[in-house]
CHARMM-style PDB file with segment names, atoms N, HN, CA, C and O in Angstrom:
ATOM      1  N   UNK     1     -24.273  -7.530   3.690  1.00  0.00      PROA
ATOM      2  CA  UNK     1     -25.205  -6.915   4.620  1.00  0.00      PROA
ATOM      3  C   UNK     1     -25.024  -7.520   6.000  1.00  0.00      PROA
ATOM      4  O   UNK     1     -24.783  -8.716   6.160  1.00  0.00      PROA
ATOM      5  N   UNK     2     -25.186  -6.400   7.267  1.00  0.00      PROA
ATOM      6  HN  UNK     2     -25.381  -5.428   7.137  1.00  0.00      PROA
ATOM      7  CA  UNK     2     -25.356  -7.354   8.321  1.00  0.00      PROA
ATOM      8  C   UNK     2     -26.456  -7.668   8.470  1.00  0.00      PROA
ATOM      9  O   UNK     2     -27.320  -7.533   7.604  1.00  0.00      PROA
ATOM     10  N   UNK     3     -26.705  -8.324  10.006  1.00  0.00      PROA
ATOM     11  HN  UNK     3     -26.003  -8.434  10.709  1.00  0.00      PROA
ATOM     12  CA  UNK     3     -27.926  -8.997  10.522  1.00  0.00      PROA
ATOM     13  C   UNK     3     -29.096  -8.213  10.400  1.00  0.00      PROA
ATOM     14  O   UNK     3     -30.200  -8.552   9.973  1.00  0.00      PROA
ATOM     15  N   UNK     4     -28.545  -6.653  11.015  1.00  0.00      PROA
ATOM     16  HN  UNK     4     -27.648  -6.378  11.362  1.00  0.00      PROA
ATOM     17  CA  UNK     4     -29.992  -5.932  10.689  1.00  0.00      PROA
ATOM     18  C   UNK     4     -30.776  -5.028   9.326  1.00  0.00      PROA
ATOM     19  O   UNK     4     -31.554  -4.088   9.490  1.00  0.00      PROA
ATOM     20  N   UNK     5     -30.476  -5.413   8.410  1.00  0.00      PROA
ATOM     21  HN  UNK     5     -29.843  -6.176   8.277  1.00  0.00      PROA
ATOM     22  CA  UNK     5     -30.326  -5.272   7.121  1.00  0.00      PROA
ATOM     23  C   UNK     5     -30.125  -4.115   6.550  1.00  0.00      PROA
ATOM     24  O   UNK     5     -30.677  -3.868   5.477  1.00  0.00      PROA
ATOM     25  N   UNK     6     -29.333  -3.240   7.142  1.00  0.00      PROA
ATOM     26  HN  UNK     6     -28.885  -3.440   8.014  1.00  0.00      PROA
ATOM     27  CA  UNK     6     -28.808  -2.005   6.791  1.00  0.00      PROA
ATOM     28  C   UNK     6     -28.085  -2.125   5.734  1.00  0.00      PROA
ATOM     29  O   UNK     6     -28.414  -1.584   4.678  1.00  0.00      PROA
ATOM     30  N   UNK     7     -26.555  -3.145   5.913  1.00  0.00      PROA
ATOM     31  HN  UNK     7     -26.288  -3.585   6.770  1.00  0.00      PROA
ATOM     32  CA  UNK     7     -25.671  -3.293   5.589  1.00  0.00      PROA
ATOM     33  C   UNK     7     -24.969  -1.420   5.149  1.00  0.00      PROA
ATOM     34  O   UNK     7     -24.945  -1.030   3.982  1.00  0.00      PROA
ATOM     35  N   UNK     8     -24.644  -0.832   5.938  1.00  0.00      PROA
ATOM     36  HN  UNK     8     -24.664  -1.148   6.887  1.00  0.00      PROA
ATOM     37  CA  UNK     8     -23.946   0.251   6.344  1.00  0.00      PROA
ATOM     38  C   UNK     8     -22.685   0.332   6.132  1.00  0.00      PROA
ATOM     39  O   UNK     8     -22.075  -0.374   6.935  1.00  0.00      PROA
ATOM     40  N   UNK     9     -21.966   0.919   5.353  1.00  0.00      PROA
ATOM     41  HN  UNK     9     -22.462   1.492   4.701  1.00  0.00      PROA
ATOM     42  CA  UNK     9     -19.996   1.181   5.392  1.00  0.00      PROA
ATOM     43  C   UNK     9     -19.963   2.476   5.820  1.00  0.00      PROA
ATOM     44  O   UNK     9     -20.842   3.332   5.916  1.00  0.00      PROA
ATOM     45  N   UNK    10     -18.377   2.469   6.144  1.00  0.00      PROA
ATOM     46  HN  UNK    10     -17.662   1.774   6.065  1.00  0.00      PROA
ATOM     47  CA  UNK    10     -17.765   3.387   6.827  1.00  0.00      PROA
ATOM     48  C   UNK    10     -16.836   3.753   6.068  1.00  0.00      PROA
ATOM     49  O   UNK    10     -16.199   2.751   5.744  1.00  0.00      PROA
ATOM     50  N   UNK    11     -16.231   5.093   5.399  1.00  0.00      PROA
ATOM     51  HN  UNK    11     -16.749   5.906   5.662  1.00  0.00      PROA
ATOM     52  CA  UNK    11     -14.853   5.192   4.529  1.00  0.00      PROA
ATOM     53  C   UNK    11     -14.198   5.838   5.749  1.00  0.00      PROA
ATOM     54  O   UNK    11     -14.708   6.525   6.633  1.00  0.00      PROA
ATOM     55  N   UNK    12     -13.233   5.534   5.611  1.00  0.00      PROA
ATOM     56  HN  UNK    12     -12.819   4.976   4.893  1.00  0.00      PROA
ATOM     57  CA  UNK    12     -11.825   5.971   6.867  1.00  0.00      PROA
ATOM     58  C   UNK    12     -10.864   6.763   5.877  1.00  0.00      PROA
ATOM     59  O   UNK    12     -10.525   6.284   4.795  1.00  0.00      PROA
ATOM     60  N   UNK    13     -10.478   7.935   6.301  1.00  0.00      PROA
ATOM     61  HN  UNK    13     -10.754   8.324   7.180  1.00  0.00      PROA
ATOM     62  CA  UNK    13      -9.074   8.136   5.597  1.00  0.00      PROA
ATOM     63  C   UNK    13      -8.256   8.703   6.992  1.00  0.00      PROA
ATOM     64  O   UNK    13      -8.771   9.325   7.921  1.00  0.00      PROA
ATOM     65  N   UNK    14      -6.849   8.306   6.854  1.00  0.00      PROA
ATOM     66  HN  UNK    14      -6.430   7.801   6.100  1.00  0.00      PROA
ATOM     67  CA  UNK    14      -5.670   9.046   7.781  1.00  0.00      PROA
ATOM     68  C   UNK    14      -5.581  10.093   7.408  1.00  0.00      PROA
ATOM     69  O   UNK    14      -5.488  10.300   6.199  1.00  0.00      PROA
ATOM     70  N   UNK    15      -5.578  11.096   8.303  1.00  0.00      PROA
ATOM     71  HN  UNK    15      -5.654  10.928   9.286  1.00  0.00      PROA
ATOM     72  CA  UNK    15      -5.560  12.390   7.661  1.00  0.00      PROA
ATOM     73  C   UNK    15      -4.618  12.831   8.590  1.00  0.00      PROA
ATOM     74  O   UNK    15      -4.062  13.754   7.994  1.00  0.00      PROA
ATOM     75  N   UNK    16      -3.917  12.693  10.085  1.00  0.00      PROA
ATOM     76  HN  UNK    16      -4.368  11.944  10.569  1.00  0.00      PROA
ATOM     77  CA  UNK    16      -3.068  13.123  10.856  1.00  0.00      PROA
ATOM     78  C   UNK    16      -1.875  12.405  11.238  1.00  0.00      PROA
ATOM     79  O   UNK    16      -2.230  11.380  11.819  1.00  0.00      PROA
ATOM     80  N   UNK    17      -0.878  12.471  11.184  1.00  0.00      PROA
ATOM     81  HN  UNK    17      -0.589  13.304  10.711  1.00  0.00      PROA
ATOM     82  CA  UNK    17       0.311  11.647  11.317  1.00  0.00      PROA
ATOM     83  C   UNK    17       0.408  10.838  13.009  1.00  0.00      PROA
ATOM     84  O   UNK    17       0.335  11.542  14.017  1.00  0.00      PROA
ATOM     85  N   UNK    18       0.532   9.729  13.075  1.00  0.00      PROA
ATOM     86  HN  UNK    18       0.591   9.158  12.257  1.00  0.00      PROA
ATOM     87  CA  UNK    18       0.490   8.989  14.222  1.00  0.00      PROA
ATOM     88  C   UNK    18       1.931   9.094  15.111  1.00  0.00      PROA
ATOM     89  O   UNK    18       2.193   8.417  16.105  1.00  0.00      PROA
ATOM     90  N   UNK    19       2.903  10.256  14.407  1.00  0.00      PROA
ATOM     91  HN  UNK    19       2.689  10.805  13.599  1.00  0.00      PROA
ATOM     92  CA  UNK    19       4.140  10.072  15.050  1.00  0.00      PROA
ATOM     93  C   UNK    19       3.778  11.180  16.207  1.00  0.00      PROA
ATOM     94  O   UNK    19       3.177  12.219  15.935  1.00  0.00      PROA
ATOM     95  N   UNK    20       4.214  10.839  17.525  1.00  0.00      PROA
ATOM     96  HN  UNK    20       4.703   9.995  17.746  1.00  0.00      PROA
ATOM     97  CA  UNK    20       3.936  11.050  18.908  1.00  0.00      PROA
ATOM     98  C   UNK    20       3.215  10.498  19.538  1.00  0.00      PROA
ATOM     99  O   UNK    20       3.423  10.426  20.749  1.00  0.00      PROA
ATOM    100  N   UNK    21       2.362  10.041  19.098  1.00  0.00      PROA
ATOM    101  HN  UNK    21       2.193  10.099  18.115  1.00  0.00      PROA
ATOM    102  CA  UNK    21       0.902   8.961  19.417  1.00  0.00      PROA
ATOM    103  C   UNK    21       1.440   7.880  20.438  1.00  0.00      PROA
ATOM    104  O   UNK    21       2.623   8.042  20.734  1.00  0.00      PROA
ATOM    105  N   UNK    22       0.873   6.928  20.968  1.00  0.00      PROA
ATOM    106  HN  UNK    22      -0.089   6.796  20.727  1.00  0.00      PROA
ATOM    107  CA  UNK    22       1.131   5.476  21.606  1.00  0.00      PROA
ATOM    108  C   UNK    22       1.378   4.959  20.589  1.00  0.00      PROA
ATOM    109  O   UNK    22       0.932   5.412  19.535  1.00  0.00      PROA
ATOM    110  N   UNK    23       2.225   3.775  20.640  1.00  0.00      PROA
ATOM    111  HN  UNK    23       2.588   3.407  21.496  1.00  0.00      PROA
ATOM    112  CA  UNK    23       2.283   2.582  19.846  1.00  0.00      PROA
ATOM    113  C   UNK    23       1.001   1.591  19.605  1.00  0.00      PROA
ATOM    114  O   UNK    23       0.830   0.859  18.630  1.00  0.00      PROA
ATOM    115  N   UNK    24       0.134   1.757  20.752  1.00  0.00      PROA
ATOM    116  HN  UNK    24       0.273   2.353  21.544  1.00  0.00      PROA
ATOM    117  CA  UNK    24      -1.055   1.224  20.939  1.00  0.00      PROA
ATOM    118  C   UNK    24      -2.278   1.681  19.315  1.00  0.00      PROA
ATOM    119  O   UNK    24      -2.932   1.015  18.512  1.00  0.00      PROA
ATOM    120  N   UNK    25      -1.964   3.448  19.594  1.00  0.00      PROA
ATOM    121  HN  UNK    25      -1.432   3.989  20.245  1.00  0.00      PROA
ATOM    122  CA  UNK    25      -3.129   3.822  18.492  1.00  0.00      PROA
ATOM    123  C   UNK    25      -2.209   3.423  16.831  1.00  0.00      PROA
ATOM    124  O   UNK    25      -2.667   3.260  15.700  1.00  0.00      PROA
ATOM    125  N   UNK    26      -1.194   3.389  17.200  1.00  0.00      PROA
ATOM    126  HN  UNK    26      -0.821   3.521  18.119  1.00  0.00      PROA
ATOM    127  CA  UNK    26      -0.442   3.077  15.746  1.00  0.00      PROA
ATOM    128  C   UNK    26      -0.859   1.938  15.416  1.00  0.00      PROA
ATOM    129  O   UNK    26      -0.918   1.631  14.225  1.00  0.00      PROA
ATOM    130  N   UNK    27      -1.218   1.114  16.365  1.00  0.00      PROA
ATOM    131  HN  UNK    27      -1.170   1.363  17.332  1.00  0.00      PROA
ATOM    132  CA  UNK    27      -1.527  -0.656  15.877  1.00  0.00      PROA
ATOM    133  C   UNK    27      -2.919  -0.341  15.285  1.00  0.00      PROA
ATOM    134  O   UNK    27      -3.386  -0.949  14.322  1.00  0.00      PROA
ATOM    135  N   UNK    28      -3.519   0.628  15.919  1.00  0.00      PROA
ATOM    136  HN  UNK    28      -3.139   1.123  16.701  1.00  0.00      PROA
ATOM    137  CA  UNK    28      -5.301   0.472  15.729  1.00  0.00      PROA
ATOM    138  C   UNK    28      -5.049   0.756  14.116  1.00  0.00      PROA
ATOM    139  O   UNK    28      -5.497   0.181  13.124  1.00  0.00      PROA
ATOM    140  N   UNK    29      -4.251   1.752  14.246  1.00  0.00      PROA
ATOM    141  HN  UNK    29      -3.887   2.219  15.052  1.00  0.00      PROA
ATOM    142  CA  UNK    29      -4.423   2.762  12.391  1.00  0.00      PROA
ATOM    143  C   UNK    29      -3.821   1.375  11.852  1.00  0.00      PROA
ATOM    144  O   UNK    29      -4.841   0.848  11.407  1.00  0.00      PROA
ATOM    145  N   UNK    30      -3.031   0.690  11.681  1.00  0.00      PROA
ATOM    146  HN  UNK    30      -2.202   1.118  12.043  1.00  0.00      PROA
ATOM    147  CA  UNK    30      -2.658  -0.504  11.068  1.00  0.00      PROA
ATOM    148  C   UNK    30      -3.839  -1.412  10.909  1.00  0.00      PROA
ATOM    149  O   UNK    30      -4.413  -1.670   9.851  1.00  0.00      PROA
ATOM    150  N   UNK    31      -4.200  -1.983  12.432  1.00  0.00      PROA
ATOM    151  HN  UNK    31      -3.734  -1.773  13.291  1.00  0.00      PROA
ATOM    152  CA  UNK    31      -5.445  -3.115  11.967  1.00  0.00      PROA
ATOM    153  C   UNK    31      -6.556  -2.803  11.224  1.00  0.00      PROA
ATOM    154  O   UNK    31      -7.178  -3.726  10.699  1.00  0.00      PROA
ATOM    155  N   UNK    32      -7.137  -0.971  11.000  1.00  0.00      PROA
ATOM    156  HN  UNK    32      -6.632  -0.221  11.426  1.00  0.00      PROA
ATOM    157  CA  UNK    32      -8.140  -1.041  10.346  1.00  0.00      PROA
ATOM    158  C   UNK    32      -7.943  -0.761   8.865  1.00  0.00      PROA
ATOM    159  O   UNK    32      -8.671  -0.115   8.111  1.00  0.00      PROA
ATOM    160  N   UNK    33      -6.499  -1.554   8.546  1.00  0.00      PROA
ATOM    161  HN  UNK    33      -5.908  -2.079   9.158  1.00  0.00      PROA
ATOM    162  CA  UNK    33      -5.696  -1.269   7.251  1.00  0.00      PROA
ATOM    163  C   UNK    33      -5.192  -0.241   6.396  1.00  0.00      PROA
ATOM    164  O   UNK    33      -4.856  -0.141   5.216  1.00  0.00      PROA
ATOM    165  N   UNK    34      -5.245   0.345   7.209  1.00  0.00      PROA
ATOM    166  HN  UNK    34      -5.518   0.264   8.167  1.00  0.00      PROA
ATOM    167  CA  UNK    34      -4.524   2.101   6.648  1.00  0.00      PROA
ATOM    168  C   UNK    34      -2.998   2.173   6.804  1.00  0.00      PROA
ATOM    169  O   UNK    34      -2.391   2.200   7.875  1.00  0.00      PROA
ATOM    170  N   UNK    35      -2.528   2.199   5.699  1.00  0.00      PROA
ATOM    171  HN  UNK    35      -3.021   2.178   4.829  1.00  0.00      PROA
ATOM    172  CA  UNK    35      -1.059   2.215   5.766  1.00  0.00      PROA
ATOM    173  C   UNK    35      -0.230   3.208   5.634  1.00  0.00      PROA
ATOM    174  O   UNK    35       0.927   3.099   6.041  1.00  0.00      PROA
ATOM    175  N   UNK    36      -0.665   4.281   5.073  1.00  0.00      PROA
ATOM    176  HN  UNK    36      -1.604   4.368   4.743  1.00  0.00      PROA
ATOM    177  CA  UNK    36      -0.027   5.326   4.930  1.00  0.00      PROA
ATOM    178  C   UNK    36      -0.889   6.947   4.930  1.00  0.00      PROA
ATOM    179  O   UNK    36      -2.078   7.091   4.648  1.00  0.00      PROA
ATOM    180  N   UNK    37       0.077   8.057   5.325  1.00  0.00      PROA
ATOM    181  HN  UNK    37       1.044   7.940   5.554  1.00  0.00      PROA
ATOM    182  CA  UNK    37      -0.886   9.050   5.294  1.00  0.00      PROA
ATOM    183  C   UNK    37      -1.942   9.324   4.019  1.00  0.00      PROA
ATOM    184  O   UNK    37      -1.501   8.860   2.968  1.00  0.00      PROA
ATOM    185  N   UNK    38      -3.132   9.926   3.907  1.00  0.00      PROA
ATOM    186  HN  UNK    38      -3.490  10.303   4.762  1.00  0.00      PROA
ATOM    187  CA  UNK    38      -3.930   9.926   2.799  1.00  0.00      PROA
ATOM    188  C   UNK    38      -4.634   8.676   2.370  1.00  0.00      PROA
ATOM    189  O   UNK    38      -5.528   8.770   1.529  1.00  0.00      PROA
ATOM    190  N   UNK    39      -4.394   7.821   2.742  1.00  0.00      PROA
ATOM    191  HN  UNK    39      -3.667   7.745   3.425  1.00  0.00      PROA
ATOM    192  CA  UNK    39      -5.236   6.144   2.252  1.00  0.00      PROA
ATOM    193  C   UNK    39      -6.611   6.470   3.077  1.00  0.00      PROA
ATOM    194  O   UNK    39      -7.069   7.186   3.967  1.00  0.00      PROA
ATOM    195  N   UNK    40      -6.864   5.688   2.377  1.00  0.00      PROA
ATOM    196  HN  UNK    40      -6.492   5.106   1.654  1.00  0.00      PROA
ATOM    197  CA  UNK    40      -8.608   5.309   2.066  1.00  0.00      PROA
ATOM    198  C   UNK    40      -8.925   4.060   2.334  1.00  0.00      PROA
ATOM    199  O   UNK    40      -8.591   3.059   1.699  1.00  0.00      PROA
ATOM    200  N   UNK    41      -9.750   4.149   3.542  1.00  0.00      PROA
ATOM    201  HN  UNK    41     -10.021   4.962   4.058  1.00  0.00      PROA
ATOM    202  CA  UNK    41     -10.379   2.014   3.432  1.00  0.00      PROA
ATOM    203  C   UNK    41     -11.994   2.231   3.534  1.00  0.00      PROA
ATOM    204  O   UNK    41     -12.468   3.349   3.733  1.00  0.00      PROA
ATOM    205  N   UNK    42     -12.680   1.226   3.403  1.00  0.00      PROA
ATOM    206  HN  UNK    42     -12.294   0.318   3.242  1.00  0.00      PROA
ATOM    207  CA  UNK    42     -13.881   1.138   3.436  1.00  0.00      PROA
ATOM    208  C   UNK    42     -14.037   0.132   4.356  1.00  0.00      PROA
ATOM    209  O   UNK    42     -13.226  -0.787   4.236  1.00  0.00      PROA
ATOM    210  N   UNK    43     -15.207  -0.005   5.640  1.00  0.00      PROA
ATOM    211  HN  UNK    43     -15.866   0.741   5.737  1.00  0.00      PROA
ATOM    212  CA  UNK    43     -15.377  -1.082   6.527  1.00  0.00      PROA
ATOM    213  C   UNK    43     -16.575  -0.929   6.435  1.00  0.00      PROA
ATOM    214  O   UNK    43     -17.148   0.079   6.023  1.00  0.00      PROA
ATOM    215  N   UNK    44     -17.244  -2.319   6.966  1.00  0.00      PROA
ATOM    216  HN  UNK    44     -16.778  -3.138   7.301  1.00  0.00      PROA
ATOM    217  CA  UNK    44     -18.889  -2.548   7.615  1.00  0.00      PROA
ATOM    218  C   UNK    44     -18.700  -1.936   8.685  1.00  0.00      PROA
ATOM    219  O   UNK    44     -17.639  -1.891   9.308  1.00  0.00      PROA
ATOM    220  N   UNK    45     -19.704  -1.432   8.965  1.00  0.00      PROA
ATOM    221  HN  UNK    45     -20.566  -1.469   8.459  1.00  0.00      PROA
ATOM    222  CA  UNK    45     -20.323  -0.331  10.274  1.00  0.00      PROA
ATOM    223  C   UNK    45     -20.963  -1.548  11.485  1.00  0.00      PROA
ATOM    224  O   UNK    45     -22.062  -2.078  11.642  1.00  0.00      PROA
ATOM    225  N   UNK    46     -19.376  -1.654  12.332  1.00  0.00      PROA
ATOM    226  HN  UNK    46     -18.482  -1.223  12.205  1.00  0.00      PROA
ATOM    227  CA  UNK    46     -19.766  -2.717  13.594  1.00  0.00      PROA
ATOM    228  C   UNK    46     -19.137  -1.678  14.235  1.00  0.00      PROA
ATOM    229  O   UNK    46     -18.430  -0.718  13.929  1.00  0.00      PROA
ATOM    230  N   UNK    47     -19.822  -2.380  15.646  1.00  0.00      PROA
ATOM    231  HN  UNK    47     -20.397  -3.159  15.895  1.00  0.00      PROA
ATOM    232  CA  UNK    47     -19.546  -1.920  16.957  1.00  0.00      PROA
ATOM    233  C   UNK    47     -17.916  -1.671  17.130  1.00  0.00      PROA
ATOM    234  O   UNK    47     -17.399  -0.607  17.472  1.00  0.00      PROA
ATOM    235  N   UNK    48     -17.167  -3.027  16.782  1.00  0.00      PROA
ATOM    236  HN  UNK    48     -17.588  -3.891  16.504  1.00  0.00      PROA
ATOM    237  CA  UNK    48     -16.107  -3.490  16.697  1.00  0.00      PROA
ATOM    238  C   UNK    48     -14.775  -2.291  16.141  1.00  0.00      PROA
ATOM    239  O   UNK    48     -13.779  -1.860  16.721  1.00  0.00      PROA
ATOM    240  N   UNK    49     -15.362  -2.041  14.726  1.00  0.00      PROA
ATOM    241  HN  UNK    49     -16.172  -2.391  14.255  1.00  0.00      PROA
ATOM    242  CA  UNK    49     -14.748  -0.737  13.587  1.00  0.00      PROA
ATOM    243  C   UNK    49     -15.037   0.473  14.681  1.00  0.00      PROA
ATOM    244  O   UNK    49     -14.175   1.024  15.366  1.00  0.00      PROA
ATOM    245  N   UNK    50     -16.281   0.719  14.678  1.00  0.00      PROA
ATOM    246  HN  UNK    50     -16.981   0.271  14.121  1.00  0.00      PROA
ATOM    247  CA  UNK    50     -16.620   1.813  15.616  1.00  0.00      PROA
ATOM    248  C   UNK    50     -15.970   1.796  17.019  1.00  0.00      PROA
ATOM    249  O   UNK    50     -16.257   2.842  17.601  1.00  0.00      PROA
ATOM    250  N   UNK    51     -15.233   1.019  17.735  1.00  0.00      PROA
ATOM    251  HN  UNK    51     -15.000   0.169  17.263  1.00  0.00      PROA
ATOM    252  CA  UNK    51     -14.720   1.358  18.944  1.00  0.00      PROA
ATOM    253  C   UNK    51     -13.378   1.586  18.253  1.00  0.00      PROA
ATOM    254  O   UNK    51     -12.726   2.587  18.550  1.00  0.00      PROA
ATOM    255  N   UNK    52     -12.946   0.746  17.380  1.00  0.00      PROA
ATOM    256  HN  UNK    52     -13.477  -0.067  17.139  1.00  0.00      PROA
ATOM    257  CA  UNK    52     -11.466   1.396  16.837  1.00  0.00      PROA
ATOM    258  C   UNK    52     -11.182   2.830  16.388  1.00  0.00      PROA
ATOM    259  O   UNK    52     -10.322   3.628  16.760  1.00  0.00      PROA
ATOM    260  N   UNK    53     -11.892   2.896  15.727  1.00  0.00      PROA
ATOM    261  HN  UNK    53     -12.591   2.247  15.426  1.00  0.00      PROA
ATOM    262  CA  UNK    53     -12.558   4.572  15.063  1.00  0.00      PROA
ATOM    263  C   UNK    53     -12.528   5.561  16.334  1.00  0.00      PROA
ATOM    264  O   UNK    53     -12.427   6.788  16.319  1.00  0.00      PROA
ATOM    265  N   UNK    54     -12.614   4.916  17.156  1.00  0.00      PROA
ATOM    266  HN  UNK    54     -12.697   3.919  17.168  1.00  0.00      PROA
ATOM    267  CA  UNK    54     -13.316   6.118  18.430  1.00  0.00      PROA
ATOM    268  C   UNK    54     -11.888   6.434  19.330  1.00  0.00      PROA
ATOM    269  O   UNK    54     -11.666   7.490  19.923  1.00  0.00      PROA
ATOM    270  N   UNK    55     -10.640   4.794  19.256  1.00  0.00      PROA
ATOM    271  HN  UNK    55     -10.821   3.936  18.775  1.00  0.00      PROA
ATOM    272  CA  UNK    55      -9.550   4.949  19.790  1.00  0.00      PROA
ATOM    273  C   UNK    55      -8.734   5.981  18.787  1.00  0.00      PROA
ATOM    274  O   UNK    55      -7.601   6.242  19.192  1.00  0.00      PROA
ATOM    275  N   UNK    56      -8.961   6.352  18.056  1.00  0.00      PROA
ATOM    276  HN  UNK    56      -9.881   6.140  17.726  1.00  0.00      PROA
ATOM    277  CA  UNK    56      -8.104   7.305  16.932  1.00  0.00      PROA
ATOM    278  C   UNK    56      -8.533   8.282  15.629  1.00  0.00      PROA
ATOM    279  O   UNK    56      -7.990   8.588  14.568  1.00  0.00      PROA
ATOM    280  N   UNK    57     -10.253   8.713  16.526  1.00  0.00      PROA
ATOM    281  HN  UNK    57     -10.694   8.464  17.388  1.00  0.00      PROA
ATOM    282  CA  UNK    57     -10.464   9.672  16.226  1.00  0.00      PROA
ATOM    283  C   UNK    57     -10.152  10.967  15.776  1.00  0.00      PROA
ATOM    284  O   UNK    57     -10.867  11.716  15.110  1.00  0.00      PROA
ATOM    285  N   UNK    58      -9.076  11.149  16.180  1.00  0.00      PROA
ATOM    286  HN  UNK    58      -8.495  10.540  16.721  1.00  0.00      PROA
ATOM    287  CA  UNK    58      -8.091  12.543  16.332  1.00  0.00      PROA
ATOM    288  C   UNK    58      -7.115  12.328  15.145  1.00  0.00      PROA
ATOM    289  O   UNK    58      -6.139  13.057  14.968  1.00  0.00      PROA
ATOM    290  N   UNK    59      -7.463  11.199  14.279  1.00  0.00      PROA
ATOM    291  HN  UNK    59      -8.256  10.607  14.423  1.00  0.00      PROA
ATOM    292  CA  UNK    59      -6.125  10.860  13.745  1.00  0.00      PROA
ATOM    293  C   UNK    59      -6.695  10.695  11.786  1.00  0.00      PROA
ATOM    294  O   UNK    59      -6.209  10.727  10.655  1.00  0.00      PROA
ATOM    295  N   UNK    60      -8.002  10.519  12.486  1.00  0.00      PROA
ATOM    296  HN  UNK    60      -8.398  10.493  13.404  1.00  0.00      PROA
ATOM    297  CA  UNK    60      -8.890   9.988  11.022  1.00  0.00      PROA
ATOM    298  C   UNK    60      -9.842  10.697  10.601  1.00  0.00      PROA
ATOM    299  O   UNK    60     -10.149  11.479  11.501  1.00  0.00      PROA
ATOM    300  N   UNK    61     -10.678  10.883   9.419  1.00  0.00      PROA
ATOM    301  HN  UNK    61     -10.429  10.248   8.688  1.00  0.00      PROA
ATOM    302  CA  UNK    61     -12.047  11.143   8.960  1.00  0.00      PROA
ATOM    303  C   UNK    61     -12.976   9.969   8.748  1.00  0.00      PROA
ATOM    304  O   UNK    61     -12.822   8.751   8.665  1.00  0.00      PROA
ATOM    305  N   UNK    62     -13.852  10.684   8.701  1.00  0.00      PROA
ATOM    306  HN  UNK    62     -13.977  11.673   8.768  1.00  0.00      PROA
ATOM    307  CA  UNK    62     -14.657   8.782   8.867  1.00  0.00      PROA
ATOM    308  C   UNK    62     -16.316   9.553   8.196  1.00  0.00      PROA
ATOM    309  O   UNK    62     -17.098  10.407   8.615  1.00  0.00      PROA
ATOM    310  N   UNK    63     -16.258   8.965   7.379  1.00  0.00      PROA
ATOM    311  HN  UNK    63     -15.623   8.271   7.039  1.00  0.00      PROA
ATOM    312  CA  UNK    63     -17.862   9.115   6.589  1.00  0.00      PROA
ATOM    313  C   UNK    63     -18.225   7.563   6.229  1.00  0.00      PROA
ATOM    314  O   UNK    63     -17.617   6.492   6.191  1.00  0.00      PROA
ATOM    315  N   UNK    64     -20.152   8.247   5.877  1.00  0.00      PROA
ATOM    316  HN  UNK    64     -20.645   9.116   5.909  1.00  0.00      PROA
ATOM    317  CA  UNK    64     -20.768   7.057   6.088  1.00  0.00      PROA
ATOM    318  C   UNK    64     -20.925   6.843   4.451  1.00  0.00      PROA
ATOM    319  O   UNK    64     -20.818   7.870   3.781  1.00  0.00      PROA
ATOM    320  N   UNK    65     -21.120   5.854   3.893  1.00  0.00      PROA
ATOM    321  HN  UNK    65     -21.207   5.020   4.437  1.00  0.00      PROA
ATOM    322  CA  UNK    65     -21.707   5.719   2.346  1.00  0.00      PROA
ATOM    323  C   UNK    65     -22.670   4.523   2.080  1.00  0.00      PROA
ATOM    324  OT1 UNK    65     -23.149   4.354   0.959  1.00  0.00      PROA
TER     325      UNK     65
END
């Protein structure tokens, strides 16, 4: 849980191929551990996830659970 006792996740899946993209948003889809097209991660719902999410929007699905 975080601080404000939500404790909130986020499921991410890649759903659009990053080839043409910056190298920049390719790092983002990497750091928030998505490795390949179709994968699935689960994160805590921070500011942090959420600004990454927002750099590669176009690239992902993103639900709450």
């Amino acid at each position: 849980m975080n601080g404000n006792g939500k404790g909130r996740r986020l499921r991410i899946t890649w759903t659009k191929s990053a080839i043409g993209y910056s190298e920049r948003q390719k790092r983002t889809i990497r750091a928030l551990g998505l490795r390949q097209l179709g994968h699935t991660v689960e994160h805590e719902d921070t500011p942090v996830i959420r600004g990454m999410i927002d750099k590669v929007r176009h690239l992902v699905q993103v639900q709450e659970v």
